[in-house]
N, C-alpha and C positions, 0 to 999 in steps of 0.2 A: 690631140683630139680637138677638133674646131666642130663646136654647134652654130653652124653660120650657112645656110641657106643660098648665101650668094659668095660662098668661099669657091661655090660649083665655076665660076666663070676665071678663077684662078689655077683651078686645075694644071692645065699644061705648062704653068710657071711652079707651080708646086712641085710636080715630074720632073722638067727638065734642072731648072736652075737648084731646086734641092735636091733631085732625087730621092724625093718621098714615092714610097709606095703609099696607093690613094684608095681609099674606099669608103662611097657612097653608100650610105645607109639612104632606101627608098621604101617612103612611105605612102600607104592607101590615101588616096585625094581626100576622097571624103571624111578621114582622120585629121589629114592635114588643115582642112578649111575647119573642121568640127574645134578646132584646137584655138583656131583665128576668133570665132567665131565664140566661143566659151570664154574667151578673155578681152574678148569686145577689141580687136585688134586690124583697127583701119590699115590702108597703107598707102605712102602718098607716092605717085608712080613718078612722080616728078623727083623724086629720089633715083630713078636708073633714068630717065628722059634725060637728064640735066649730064649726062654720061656721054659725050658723043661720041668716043671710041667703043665704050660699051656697047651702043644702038648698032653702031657704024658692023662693030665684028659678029654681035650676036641677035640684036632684038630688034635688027630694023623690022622686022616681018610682025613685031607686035604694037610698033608705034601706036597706029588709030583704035585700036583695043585698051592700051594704057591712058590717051589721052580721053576718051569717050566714059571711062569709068566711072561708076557716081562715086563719090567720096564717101557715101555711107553706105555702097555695097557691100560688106564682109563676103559674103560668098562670093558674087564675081571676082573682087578681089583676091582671095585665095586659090581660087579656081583658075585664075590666069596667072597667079604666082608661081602654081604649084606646075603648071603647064611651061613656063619661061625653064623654069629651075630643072625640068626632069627629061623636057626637049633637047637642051644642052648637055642633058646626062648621058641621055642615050645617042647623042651624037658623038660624043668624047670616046664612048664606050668603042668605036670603032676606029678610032684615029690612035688612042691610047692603046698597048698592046696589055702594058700592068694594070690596068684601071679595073677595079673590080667594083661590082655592085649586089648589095645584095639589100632584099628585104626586111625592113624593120619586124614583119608580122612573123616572117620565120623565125627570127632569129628568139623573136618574145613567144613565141609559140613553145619553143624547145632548146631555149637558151646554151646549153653548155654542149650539146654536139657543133649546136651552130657555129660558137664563136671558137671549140674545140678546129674544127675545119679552117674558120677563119685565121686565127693563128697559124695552122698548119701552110697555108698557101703564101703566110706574109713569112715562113721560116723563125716563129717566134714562141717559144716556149712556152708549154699551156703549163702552170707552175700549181700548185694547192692552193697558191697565197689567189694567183691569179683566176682559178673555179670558185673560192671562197666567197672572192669580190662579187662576182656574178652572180652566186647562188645568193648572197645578200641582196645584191642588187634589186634580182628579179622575183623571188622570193613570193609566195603565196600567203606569204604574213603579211604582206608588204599591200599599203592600199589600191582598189583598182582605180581610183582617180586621187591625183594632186586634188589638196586645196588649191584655191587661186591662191593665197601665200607663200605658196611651194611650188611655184611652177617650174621651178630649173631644178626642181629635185630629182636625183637618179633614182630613188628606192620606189620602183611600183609592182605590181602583181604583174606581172607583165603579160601572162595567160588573158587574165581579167581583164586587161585592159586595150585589149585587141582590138574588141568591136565597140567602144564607148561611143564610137563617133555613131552608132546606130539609135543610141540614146537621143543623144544631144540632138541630132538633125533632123528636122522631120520630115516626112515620104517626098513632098513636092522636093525640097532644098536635097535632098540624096538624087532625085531624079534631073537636076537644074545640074550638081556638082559632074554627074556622069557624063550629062551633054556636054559640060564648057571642056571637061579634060577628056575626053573617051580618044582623040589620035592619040593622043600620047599618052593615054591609061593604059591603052592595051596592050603598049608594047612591055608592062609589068605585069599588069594583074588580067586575067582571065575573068570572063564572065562569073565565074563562079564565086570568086571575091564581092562580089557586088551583094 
């Protein structure tokens, strides 16, 4: 399991040279930036700029959006993060025949059909030990937000914590997140998400 953001641009090396079976967990934009954005979590684009294979195979089309960035925008920032990272997803999605993608919201919506199926398609055995973990995981005991001390913790309400990004952001910054990602939001979430 890689929680890595930009593990998405290794994909077809993950496929081919290990033959992993690959899936992307895809999250609501405006969760994703709500989450950037709650942990005060800059990002310096000159970290993929500085990449010229990278630019060269995947991001030449975002260079003057990276370069133009304010260093103290959290929201564009995540909003163009979130757009580099899911643009590539949903290109893979089509080049990849095994690549599977499914929704963070589903899956914390209704956790043990979810990841019950998921298992079922990777051919891997949904076990007591392995519903237990889940049901712990996600757990309505379980809080609906991390402390910021806890932020790589797995234990959350996961129901509860769906729409947090509804809290944290307010109307304008939810209406700014839709604009920067809305090509490549829609090819996830439906109007009705929003």
């Amino acid at each position: 399991l890689l929680k890595d953001p930009f593990a998405v641009f290794s994909i077809p090396w993950f496929t081919k040279r290990l033959n992993a079976s690959v899936v992307i967990t895809v999250r609501h934009p405006a969760a994703f930036v709500s989450s950037l954005k709650r942990l005060s979590w800059n990002f310096d684009f000159n970290n993929l700029l500085d990449q010229p294979f990278l630019m060269r195979d995947h991001l030449e089309r975002y260079r003057a959006q990276m370069q133009s960035i304010a260093s103290d925008d959290v929201i564009g920032q995540a909003s163009l993060l979130w757009t580099i990272i899911y643009q590539t997803v949903h290109a893979y999605l089509s080049l990849i025949p095994d690549l599977r993608a499914v929704r963070h919201e589903d899956l914390s919506r209704d956790p043990l059909p979810g990841y019950r199926g998921l298992y079922e398609s990777l051919g891997l055995d949904f076990t007591p030990r392995v519903e237990k973990r889940i049901m712990s995981s996600s757990s309505s005991d379980n809080p609906a937000e991390l402390s910021r001390q806890k932020v790589h913790s797995v234990k959350l309400d996961s129901r509860a914590s769906i729409e947090n990004w509804k809290r944290r952001l307010a109307d304008e910054e939810i209406k700014r997140v839709r604009e920067l990602t809305e090509e490549t939001a829609r090819l996830f979430y439906p109007e009705v998400d929003w």
